[in-house]
C-alpha positions as CSV (number, residue, x, y, z in Angstrom):
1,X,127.1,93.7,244.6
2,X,124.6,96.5,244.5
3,X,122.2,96.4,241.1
4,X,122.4,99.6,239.6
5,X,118.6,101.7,239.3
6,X,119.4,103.4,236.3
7,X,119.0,101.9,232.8
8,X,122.4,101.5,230.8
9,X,120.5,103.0,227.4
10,X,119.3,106.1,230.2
11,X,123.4,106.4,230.8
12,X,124.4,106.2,227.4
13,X,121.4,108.6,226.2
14,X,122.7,110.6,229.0
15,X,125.9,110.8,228.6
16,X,127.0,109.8,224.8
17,X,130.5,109.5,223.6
18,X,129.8,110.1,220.7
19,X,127.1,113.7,221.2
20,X,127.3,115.9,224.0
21,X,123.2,116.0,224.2
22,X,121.6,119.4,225.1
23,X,119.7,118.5,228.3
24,X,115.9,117.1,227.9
25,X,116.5,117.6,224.1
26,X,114.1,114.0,223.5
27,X,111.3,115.9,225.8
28,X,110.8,118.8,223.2
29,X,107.3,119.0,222.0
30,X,108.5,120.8,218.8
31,X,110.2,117.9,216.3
32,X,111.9,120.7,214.5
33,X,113.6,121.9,217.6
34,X,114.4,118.0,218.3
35,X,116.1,118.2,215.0
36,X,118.3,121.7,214.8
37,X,119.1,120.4,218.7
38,X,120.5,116.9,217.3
39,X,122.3,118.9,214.3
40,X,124.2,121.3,216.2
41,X,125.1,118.4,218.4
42,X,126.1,116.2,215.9
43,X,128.2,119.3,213.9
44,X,130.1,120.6,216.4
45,X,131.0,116.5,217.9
46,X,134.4,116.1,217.2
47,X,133.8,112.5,219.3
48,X,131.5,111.4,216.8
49,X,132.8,107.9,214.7
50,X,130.8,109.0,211.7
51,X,128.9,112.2,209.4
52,X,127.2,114.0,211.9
53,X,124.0,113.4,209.9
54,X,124.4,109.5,210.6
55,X,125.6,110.3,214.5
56,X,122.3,112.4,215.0
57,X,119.6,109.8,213.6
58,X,121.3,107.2,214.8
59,X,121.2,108.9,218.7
60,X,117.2,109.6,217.9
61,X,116.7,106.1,216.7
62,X,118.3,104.7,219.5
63,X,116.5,106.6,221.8
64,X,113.2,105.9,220.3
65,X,114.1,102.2,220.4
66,X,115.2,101.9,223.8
67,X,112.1,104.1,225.0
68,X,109.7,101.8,223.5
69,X,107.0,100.3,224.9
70,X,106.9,104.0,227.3
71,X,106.2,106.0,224.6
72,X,103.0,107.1,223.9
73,X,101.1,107.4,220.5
74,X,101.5,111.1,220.6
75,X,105.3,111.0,222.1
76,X,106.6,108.5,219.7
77,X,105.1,110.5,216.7
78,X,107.1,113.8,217.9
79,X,109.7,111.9,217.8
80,X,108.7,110.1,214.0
81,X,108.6,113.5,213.1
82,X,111.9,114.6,213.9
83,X,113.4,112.3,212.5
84,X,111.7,113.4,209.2
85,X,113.0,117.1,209.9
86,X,116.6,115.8,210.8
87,X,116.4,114.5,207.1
88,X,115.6,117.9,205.4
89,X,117.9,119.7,208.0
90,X,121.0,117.4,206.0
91,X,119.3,117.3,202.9
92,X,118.9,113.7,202.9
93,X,115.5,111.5,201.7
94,X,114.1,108.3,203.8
95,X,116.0,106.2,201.1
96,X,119.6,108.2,202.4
């Protein structure tokens, strides 16, 4: 049986059931635009198991998890950083 080249967290980043992802939204360099991208994902999901606010970090988390060891310094600290804008975008405090 053939072994598959992609990743299964690239498919599932890819191609959520939960989000429908706006393409290349994780390459941003803006983490505010990261952030209202997720959100307006996460909003308008009507696949999504839980509060869209929960639905969007969790997406960003796993993708920062699953990237890893790939991510630069600078990368990984965009991506820190939306994570902290996705909070104020929902109102919501590191503690939420």
């Amino acid at each position: 049986m053939p072994r598959k080249t992609k990743k299964w967290s690239a498919e599932v980043t890819e191609h959520s059931d939960a989000l429908d992802l706006e393409p290349n939204v994780f390459e941003k360099d803006d983490p505010k635009e990261i952030a209202a991208s997720l959100k307006r994902s996460a909003d308008k999901s009507e696949k999504r198991k839980s509060e869209p606010y929960r639905s969007a970090m969790s997406m960003l988390t796993f993708y920062i998890n699953r990237a890893g060891q790939n991510l630069t310094a600078s990368r990984k600290k965009v991506l820190e950083e939306a994570k902290d804008e996705l909070r104020r975008a929902y109102g919501k405090t590191a503690d939420d």
